[in-house]
Backbone bond lengths (Angstrom), bond angles and torsions (degrees), N, CA, C in turn:
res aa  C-N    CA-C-N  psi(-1)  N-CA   C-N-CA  omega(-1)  CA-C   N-CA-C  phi
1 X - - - 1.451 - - 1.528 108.66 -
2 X 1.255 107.46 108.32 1.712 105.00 -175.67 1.603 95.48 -95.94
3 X 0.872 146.51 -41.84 1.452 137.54 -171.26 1.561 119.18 -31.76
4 X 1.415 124.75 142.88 1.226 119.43 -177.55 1.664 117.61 -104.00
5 X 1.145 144.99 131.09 1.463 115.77 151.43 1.708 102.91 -100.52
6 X 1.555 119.07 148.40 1.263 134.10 -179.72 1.429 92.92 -114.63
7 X 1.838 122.77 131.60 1.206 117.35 157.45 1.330 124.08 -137.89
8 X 1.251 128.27 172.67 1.038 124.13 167.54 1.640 107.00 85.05
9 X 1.438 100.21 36.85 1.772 127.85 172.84 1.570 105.00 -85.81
10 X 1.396 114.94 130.47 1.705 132.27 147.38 1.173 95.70 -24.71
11 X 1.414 123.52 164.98 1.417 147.90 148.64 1.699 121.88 -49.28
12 X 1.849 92.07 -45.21 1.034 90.78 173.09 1.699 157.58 -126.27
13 X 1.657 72.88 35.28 1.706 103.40 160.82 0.808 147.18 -59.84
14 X 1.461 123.25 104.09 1.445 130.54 -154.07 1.821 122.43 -85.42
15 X 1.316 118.03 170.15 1.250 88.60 -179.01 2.220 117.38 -90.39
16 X 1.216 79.75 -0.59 1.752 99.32 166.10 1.465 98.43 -67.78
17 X 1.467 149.63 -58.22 1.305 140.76 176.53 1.276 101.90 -52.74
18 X 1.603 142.28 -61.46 0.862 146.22 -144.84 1.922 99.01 -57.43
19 X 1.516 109.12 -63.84 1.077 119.24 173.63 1.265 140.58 -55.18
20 X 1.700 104.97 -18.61 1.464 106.55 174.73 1.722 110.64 -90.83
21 X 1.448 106.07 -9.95 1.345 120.81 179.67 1.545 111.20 -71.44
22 X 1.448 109.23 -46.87 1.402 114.89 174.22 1.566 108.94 -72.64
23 X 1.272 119.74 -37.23 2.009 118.96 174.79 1.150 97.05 -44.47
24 X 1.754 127.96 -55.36 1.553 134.05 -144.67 1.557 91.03 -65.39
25 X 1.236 112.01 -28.87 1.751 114.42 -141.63 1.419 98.05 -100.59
26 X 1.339 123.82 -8.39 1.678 141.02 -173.24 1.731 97.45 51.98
27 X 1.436 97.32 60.54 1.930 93.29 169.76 1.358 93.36 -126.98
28 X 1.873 114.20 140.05 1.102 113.73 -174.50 1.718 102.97 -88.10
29 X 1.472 105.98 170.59 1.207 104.06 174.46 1.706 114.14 -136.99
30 X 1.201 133.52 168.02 1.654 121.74 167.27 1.005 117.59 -115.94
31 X 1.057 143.42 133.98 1.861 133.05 -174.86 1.296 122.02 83.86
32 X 1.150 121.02 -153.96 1.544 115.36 160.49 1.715 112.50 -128.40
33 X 1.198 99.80 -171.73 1.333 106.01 -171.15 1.534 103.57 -97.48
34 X 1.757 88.62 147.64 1.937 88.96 170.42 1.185 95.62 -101.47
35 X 1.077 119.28 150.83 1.460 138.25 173.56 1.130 108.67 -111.77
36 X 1.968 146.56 109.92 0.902 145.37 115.65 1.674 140.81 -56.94
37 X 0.922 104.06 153.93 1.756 82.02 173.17 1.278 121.57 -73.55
38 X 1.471 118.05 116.11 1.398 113.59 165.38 1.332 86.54 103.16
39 X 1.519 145.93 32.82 1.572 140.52 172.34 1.252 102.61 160.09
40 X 1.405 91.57 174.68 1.795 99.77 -175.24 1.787 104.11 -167.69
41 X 1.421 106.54 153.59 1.378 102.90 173.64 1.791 103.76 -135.87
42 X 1.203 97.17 150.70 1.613 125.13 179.33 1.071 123.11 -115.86
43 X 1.438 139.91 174.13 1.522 142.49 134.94 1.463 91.79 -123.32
44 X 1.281 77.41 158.29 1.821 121.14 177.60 1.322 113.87 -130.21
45 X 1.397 121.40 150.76 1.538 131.34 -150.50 1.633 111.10 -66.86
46 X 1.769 102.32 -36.55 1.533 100.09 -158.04 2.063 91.53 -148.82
47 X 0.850 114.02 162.07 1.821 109.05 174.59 1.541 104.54 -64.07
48 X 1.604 120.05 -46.25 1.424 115.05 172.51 1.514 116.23 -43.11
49 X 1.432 125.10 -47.70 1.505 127.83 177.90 1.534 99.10 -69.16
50 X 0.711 149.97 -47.76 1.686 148.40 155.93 1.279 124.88 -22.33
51 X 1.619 94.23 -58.30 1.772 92.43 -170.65 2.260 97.15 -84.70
52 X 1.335 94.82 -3.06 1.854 78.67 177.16 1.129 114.10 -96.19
53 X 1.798 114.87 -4.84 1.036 118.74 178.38 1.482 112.69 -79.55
54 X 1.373 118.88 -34.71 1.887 136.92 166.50 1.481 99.95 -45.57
55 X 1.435 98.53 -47.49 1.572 92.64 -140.59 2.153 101.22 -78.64
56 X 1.666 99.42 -21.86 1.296 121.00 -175.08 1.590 124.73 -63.79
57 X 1.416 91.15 -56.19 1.336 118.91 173.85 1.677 149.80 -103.39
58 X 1.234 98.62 -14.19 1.628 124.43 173.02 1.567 107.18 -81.25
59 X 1.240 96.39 107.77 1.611 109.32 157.28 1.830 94.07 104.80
60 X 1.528 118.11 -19.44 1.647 121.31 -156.05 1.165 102.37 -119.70
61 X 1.332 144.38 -1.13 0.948 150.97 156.09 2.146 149.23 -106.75
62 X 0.862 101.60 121.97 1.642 101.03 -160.59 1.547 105.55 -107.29
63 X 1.240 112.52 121.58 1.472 127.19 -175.24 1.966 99.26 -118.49
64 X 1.248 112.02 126.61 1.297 102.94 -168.02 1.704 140.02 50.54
65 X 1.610 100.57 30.13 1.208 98.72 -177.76 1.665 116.82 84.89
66 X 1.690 124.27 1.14 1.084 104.82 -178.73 1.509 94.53 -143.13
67 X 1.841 136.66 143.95 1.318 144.83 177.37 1.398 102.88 -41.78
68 X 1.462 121.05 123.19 1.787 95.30 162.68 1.328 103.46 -98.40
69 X 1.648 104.20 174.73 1.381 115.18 165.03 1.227 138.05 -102.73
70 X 1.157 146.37 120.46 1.511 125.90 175.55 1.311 128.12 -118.42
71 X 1.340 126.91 151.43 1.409 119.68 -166.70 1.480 115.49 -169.18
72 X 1.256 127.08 145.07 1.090 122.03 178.72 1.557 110.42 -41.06
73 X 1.860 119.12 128.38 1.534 104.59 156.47 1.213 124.29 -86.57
74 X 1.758 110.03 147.86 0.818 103.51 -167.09 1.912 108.79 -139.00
75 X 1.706 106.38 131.22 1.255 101.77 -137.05 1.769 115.09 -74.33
76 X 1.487 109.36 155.10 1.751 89.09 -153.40 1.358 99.21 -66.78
77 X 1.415 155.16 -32.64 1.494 115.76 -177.64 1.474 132.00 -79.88
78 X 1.692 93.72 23.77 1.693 101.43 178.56 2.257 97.32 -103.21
79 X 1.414 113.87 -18.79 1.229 101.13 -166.62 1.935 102.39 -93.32
């Protein structure tokens, strides 16, 4: 599962932050980001770029003043 969910995003986080956050972090990405309020979802190339992206950025990183989260998404009639 390469897909990302990011949570626990500002209002007003763009998906330009999102991406320069992952450049800084050397994690690749495919597509672009959706930006919801308050989350966001990605893909990543391979599950290995996925899980370094979890392991990189979830819980250790602050975009606007607040920790984000990241985690595999996972689609709602599977949770």
């Amino acid at each position: 599962m390469n897909k990302l969910y990011i949570g626990n995003l500002g209002e007003n986080v763009s998906p330009l932050d999102l991406e320069s956050l992952f450049k800084e972090s050397k994690i690749p990405f495919t597509g672009q980001f959706l930006v919801k309020t308050g989350y966001a979802f990605v893909d990543c190339p391979d599950e290995n770029w996925a899980m370094k992206a979890i392991e990189a950025l979830s819980g250790k990183v602050e975009l606007h003043g607040k920790l984000i989260e990241v985690e595999h998404s996972v689609p709602k009639r599977q949770r």
